[in-house]
C-alpha positions as CSV (number, residue, x, y, z in Angstrom):
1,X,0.0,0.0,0.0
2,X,1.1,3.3,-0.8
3,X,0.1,7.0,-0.3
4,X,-1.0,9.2,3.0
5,X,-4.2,9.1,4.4
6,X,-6.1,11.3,7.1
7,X,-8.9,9.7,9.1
8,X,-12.0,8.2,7.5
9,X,-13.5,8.3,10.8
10,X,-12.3,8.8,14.4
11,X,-10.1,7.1,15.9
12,X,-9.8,4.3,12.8
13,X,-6.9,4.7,10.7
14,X,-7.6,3.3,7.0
15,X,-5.6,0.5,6.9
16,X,-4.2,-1.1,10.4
17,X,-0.9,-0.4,11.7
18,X,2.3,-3.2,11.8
19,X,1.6,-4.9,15.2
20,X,5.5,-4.6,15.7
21,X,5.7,-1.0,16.3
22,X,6.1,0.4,19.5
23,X,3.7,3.4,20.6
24,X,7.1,5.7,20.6
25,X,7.1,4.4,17.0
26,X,3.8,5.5,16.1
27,X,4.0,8.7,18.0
28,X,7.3,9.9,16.0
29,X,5.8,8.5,12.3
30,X,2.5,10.9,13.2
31,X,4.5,13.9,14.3
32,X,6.4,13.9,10.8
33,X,3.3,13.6,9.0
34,X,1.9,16.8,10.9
35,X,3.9,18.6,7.7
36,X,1.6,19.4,4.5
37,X,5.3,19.3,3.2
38,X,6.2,16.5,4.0
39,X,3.0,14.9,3.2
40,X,3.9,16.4,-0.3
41,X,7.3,14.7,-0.1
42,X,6.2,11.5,0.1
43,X,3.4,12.1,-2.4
44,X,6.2,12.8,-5.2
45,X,8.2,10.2,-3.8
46,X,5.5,7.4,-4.0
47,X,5.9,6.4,-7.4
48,X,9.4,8.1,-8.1
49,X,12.5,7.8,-6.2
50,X,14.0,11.3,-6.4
51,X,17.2,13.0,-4.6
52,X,17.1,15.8,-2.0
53,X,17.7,18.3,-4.7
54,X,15.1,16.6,-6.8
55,X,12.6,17.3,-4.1
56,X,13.7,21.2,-3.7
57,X,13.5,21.5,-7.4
58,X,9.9,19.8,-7.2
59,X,9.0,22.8,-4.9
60,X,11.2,26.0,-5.7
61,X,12.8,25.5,-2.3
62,X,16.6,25.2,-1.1
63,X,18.1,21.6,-1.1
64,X,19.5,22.6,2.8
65,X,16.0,23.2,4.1
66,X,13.8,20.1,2.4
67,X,17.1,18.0,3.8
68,X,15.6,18.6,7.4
69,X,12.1,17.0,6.5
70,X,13.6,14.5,4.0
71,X,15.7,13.5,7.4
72,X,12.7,13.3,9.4
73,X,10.9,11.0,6.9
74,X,13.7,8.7,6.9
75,X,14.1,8.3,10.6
76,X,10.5,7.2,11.1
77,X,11.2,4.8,8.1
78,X,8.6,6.8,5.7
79,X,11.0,7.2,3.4
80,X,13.9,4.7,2.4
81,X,17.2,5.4,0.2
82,X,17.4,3.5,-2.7
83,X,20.8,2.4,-4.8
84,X,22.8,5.5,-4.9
85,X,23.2,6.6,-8.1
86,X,25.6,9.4,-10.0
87,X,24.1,12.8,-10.8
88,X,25.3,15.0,-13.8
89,X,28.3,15.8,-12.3
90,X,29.8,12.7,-10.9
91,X,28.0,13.1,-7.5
92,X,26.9,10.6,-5.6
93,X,23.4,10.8,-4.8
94,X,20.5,8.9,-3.1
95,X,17.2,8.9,-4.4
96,X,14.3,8.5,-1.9
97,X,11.1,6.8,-2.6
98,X,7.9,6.4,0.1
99,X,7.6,3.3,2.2
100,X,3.9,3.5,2.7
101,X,4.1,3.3,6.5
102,X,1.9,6.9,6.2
103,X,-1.3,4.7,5.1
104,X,-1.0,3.1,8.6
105,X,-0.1,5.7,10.9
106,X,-3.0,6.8,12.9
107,X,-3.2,10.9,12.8
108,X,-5.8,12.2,15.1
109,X,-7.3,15.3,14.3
110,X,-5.5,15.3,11.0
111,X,-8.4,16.3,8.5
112,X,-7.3,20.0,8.3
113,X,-3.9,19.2,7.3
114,X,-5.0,16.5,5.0
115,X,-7.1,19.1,3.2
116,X,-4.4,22.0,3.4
117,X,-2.4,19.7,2.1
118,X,-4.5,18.9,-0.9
119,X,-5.1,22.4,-1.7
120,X,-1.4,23.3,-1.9
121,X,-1.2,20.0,-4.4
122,X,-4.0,21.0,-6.4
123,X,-2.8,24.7,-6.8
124,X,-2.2,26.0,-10.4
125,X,-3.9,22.8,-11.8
126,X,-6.1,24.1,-14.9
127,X,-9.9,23.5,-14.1
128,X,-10.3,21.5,-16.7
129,X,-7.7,18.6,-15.0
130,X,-9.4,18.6,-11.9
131,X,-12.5,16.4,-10.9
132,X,-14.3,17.5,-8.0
133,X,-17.4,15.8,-6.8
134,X,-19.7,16.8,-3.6
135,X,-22.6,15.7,-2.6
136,X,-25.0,17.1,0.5
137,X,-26.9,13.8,2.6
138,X,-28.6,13.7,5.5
139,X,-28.1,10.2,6.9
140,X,-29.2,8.1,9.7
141,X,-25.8,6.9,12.1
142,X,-26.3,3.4,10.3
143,X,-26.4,4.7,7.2
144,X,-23.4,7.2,8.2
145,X,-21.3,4.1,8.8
146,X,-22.4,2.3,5.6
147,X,-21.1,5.0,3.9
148,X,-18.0,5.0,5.3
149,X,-17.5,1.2,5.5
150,X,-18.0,1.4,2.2
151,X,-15.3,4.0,1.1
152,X,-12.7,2.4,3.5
153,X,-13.6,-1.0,1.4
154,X,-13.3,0.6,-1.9
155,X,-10.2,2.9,-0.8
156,X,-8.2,-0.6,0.7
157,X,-9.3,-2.1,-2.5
158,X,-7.3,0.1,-5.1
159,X,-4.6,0.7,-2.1
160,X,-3.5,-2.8,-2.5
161,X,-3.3,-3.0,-6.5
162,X,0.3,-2.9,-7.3
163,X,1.2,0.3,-9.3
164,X,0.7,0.0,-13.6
165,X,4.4,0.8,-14.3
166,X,2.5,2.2,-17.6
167,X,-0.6,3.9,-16.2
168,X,-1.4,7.6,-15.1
169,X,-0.5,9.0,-11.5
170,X,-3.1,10.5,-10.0
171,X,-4.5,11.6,-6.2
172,X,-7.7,11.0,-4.5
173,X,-9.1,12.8,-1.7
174,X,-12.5,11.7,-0.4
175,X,-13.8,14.1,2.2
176,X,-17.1,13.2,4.4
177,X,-18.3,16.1,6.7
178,X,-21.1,17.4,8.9
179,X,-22.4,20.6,7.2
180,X,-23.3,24.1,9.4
181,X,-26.7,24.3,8.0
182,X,-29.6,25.6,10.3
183,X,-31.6,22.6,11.5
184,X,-35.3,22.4,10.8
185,X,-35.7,22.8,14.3
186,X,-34.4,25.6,14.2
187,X,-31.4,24.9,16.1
188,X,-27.4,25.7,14.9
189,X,-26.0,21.8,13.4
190,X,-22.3,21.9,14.4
């Protein structure tokens, strides 16, 4: 399984963690995800190895200052160092490529930056490439967790197809949320 994922629902991370971890483990994998950088990192990285200064190139920043969160990844094993390889000049250099311990790691209260996230990755795509669907329901609790049983099953689904070395790369965010509408009793929904 590859890619990052917020919560689907309290407390349930969308796929379940290595039993093998320790809890310091877990605590030091979710506190490097609590970047929408390096969420970003690992997103470029999950289908491409690519160097440090790959990754700064990727988002106009300086090679010294990605190296920090490209350090951090590694050290919580999000990230691993392929083959080093020689860059233009005869350098030695390591490509990078995602793990996909971020689908297991648990990160509470993690919807805004999942969606900060996605709107930094989305900025400066033309309209025309972007598919955005929404749809307003108003469901009973059992229906409520249907729905989301449902979307965990078809997310784990395509999460566990092996890339197409040959097919198009693409991101999917699926977003479920009360909405602040006045209820018909007249009362605020929160």
């Amino acid at each position: 399984m590859h890619g990052y994922c917020g919560r689907m629902a309290p407390d349930r991370p969308l796929a379940h963690p290595h039993p093998d971890e320790s809890d310091a483990e877990r605590e030091a994998r979710a506190k490097a995800l609590s970047s929408p950088l390096r969420l970003r990192i690992l997103r470029i990285c999950l289908h491409e190895a690519r160097t440090n200064k790959e990754i700064a190139d990727v988002f106009g920043l300086n090679p010294g200052s990605v190296l920090h969160h490209v350090r951090s990844l590694i050290d919580t094993r999000l990230l691993a160092a392929e083959e080093p390889r020689r860059g233009a000049r005869g350098s030695r250099e390591i490509p990078y490529r995602a793990t996909g311990l971020s689908f297991t790691t648990s990160l509470p209260n993690s919807s805004s930056l999942v969606v900060e996230t996605f709107l930094q990755e989305i900025e400066g795509i033309a309209p025309d490439d972007l598919d955005a669907w929404r749809l307003g329901l108003k469901l009973s609790d059992a229906d409520l967790d249907e729905l989301r049983s449902r979307f965990r099953a078809l997310f784990l689904k395509y999460a566990e197809r092996a890339p197409d070395p040959g097919g198009t790369a693409v991101s999917l965010m699926f977003a479920i949320h009360p909405e602040r509408q006045p209820r018909t009793d007249g009362d605020e929904a929160d």
